[in-house]
C-alpha positions in Angstrom: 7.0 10.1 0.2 10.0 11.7 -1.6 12.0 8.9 -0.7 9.6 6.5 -2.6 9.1 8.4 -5.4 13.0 8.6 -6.1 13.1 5.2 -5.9 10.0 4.2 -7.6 10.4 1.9 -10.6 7.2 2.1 -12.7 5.5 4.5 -14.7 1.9 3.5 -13.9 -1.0 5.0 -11.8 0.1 5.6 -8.4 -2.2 6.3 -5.4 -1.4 7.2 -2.3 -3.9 5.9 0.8 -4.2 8.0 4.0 -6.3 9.1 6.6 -7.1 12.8 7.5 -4.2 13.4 9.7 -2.7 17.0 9.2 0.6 16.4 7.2 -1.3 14.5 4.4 -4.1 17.3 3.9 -1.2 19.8 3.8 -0.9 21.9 0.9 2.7 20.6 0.8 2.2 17.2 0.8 -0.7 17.7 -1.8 1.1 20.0 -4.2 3.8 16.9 -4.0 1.1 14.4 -5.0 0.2 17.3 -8.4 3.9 17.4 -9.4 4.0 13.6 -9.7 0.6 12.7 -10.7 -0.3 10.7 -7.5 -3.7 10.1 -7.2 -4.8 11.4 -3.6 -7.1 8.6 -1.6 -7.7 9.5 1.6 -10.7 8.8 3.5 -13.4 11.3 4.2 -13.8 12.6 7.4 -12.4 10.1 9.7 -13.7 6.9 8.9 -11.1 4.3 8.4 -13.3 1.7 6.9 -13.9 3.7 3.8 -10.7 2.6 2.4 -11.4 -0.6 4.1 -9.1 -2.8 1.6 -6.1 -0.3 2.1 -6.2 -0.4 6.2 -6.8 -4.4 6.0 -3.2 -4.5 4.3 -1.9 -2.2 6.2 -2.7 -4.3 9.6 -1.5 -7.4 7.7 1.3 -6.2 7.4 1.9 -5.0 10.7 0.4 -7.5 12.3 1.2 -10.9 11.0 3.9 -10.2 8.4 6.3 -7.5 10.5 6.5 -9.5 13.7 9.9 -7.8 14.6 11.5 -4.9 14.4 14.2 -4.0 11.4 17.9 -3.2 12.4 18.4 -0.7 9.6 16.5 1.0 7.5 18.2 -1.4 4.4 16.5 -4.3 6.2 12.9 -2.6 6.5 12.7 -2.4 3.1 13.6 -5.7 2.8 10.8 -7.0 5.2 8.0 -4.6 3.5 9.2 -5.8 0.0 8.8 -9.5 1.4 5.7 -8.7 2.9 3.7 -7.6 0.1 5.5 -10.4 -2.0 3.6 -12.8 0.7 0.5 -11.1 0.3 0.4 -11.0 -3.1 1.5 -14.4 -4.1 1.6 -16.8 -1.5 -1.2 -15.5 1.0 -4.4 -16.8 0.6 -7.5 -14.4 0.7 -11.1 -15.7 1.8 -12.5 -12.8 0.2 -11.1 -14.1 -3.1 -12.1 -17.4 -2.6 -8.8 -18.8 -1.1 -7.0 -17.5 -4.2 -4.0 -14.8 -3.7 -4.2 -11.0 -5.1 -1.8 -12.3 -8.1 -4.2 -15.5 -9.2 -6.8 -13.4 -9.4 -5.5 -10.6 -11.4 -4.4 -12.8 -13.8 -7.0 -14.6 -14.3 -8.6 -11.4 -14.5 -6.4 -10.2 -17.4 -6.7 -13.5 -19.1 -10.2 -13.8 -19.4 
């Protein structure tokens, strides 16, 4: 989390999705989220199909976009920055009508 948020390039809304597990309910972790205005989403209790859309990327991208394993750390971020480039703008959705994340959000913004 540090490491992203050294390296993040934006000043908008951030929210960070998780489950319940211990290190992200910690006070550390949470006092981290206050001192850069992340927003906290993490499911309640231990349902994982509260934050439905967040897990359904999340299994994307392990699943068909991360189909081998990085040599470096220099290349993982490479392959996650692909990834959600895929999923974003080339990959259709069915819940969106066949239309990518991107199409719809600007159509979104346009209308």
């Amino acid at each position: 989390m540090k490491m992203a948020l050294r390296t993040r390039q934006t000043h908008q809304r951030l929210i960070h999705h998780s489950d319940r597990g211990i290190q992200y309910c910690s006070t550390y972790y949470q006092a981290l989220h206050q001192r850069h205005g992340v927003t906290c989403s993490m499911t309640d209790g231990y349902d994982c199909y509260q934050n439905a859309l967040a897990e359904r990327v999340n299994g994307i991208l392990k699943t068909e976009l991360l189909l081998h394993r990085p040599a470096d750390l220099s290349q993982a971020r490479r392959m996650v920055e692909q990834s959600v480039h895929i999923y974003n703008h080339e990959r259709l959705h069915s819940s969106l009508k066949m239309q990518t994340p991107d199409a719809v959000h600007r159509a979104s913004l346009a209308g």
